[in-house]
Structures are given as C-alpha cells and as structure tokens.
Backbone as CSV, one residue per row, in Angstrom:
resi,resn,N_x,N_y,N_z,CA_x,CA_y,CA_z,C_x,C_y,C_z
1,UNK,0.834,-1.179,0.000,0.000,0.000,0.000,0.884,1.249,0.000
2,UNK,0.511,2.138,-0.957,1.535,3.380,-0.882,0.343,4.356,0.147
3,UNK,1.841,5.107,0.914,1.355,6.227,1.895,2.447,7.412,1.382
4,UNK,1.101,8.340,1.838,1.734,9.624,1.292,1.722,10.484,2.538
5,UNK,2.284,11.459,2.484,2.701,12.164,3.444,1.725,13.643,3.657
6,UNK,1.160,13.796,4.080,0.017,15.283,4.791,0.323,16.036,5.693
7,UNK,-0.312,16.796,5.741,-0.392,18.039,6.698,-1.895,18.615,6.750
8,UNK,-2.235,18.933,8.347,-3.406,19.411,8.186,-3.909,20.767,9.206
9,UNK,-4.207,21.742,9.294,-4.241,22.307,10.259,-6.049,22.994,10.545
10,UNK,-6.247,22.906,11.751,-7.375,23.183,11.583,-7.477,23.611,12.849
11,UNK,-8.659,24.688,12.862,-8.673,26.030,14.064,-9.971,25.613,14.688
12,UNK,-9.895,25.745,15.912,-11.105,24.823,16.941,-11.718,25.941,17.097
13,UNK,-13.250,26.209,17.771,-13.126,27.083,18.061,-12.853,27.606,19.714
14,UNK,-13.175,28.822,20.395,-12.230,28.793,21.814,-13.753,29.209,22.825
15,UNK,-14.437,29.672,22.325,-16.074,29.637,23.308,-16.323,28.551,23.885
16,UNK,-16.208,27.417,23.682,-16.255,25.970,24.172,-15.211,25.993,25.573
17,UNK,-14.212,26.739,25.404,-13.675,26.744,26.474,-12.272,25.356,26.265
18,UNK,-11.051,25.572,27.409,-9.831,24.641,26.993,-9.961,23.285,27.294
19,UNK,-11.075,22.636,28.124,-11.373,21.486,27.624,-11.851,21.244,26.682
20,UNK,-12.827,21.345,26.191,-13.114,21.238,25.093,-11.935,21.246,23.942
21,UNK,-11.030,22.019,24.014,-10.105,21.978,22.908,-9.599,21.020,22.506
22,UNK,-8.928,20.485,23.985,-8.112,19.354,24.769,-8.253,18.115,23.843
23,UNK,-9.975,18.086,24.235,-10.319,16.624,23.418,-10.586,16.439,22.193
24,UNK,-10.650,18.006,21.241,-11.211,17.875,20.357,-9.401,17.246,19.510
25,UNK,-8.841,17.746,20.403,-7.295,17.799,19.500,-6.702,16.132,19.968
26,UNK,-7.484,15.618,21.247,-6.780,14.172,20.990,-7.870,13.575,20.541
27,UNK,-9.223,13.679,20.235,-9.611,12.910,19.361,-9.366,13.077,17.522
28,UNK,-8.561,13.821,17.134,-8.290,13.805,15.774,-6.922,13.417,15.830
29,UNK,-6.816,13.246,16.718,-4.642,12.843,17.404,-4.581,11.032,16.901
30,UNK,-5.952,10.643,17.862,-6.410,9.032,17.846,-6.777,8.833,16.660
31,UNK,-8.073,9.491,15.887,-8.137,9.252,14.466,-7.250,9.115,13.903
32,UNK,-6.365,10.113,13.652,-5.343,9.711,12.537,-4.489,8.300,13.054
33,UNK,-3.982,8.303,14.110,-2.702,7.237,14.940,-3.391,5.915,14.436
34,UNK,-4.924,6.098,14.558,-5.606,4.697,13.917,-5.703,4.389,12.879
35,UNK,-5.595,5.700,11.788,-5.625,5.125,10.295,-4.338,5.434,9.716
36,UNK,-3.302,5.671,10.259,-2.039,6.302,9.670,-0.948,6.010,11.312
37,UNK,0.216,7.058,10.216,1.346,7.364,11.546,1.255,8.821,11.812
38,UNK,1.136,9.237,13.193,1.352,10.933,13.359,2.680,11.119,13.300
39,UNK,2.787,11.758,12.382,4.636,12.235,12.937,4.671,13.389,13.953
40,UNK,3.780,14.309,13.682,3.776,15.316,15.129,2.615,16.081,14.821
41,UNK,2.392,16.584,16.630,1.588,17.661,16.563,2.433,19.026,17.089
42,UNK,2.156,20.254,16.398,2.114,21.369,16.610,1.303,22.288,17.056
43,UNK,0.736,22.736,18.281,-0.494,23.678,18.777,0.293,24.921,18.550
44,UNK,-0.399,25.778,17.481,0.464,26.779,17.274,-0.339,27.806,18.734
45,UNK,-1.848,27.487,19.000,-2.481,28.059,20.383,-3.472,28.613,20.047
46,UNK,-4.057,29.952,20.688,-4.926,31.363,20.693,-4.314,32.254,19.535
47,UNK,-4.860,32.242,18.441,-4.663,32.932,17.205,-5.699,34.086,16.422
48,UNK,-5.450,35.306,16.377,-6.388,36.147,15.771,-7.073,35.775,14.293
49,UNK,-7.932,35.705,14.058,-8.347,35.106,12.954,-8.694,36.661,11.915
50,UNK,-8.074,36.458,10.580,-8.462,37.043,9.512,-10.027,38.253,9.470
51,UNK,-10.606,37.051,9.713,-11.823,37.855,9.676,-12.752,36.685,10.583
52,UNK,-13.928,37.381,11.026,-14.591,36.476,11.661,-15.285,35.689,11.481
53,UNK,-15.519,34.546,12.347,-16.302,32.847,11.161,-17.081,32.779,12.989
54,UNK,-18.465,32.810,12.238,-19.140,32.527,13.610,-19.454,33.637,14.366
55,UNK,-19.010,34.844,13.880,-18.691,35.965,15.076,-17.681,35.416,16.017
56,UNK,-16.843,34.681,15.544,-15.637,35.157,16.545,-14.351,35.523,16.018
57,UNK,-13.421,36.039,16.755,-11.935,36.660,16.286,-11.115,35.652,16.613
58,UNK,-10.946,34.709,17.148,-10.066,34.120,17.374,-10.142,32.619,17.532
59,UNK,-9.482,31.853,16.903,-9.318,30.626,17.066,-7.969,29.680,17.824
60,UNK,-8.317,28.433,17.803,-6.910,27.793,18.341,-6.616,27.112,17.291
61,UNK,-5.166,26.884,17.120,-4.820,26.530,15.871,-3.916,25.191,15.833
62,UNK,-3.821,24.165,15.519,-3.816,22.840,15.977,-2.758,22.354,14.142
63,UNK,-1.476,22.331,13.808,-0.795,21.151,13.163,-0.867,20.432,13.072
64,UNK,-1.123,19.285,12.295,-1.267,17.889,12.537,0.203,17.348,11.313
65,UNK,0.694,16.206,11.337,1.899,16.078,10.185,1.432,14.834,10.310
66,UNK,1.399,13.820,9.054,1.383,12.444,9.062,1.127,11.629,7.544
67,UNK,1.227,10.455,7.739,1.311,9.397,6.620,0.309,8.531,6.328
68,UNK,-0.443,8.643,5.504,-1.476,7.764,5.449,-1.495,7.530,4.543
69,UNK,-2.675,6.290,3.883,-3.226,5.863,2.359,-4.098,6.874,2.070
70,UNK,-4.104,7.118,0.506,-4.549,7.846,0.292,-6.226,8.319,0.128
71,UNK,-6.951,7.113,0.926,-8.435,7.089,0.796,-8.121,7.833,2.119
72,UNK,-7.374,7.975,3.642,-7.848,8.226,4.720,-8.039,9.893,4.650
73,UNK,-7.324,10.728,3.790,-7.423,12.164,4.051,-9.165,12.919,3.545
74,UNK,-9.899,11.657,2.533,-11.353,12.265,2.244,-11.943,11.773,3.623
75,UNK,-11.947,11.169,4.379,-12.927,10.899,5.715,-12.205,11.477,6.831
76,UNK,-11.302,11.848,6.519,-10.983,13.071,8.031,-11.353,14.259,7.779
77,UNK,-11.313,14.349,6.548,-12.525,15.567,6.322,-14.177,15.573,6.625
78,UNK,-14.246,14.373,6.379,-15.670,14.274,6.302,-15.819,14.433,7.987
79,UNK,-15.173,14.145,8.931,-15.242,13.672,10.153,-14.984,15.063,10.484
80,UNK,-13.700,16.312,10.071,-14.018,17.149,10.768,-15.098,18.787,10.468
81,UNK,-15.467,17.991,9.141,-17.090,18.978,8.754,-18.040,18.691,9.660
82,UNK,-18.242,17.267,10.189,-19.404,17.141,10.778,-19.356,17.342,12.864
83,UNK,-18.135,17.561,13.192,-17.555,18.144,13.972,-18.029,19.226,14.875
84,UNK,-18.762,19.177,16.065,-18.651,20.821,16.417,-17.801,21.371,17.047
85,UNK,-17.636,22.608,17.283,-16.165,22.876,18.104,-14.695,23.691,16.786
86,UNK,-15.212,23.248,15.492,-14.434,23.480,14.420,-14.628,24.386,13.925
87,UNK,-13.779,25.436,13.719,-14.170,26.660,12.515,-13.994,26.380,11.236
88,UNK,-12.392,25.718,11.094,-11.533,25.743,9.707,-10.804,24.796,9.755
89,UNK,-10.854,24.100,8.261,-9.357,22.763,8.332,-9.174,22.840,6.911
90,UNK,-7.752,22.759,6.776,-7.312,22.622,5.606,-6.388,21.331,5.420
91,UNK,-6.165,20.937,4.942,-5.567,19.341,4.590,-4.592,19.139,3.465
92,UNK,-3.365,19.153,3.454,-2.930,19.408,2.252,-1.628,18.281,2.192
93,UNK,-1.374,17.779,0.836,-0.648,16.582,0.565,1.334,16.746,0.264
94,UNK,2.068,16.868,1.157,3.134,17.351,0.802,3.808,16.321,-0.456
95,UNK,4.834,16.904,-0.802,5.334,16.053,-2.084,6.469,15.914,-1.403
C-alpha cells in the first residue's frame, strides 16, 4: 500500500472553552494514529483570525503532520465537517 505524506491544520473554536479543545485535539490525534502514523503535533495556540467565522476573532490553531493511504485524508474531512467545536481545516498533501 503506498502512503503519502500530509499536513493538516485546523482552528477549533475557543467559546467551548480549553477542555473542550483538549479533546477535540486528541480525538483527531487518535483518528489519525488509527488510520495512519502521526509524525507530530504542533499547537500553534490562541490565534487572531483574519476575519470572523461565527462571530468570533479568534481561534486555536492545531498542526497535525502524518502518513497515510490515500483514501484516509477524504474521511478526516468528512469527520471534521461534521464536527462541532471546528471553525476551519485545511488538509494538504506534501510532495
């Protein structure tokens, strides 16, 4: 099976409060570890956001780095659209 290498970062939101963050960031920690390898996480933290999503200014902003087949990166999407707690995720395939 070929695995390719990703990156994903995606901004929680912070009204929920830092538990909430906590788990939202080891349950996408466990997702991936179960369908792939994490190579690391990066919490970049409390980040001003562009413009506001939700009415809010600020999000937490969460790295993810890892290796998977290439069917697993369409259902971690799907998993973190249907998500609450999420503002933004982007997912992108390094070469």
């Amino acid at each position: 099976m070929v695995k390719n290498k990703y990156e994903t970062v995606i901004v929680y939101s912070v009204k929920n409060g830092e538990e909430s963050i906590k788990e939202l960031v080891e349950k996408f920690k466990a997702l991936i570890e179960a369908n792939g390898t994490l190579e690391s996480v990066d919490e970049w933290g409390v980040r001003r956001l562009a413009y506001p999503i939700d009415y809010q200014n600020e999000g937490y902003y969460v790295l993810y780095n890892f290796e998977s087949a290439a069917e697993f990166p369409a259902e971690l999407d799907r998993v973190i659209k249907i998500t609450d707690g999420v503002l933004r995720s982007l997912i992108v395939k390094k070469s």
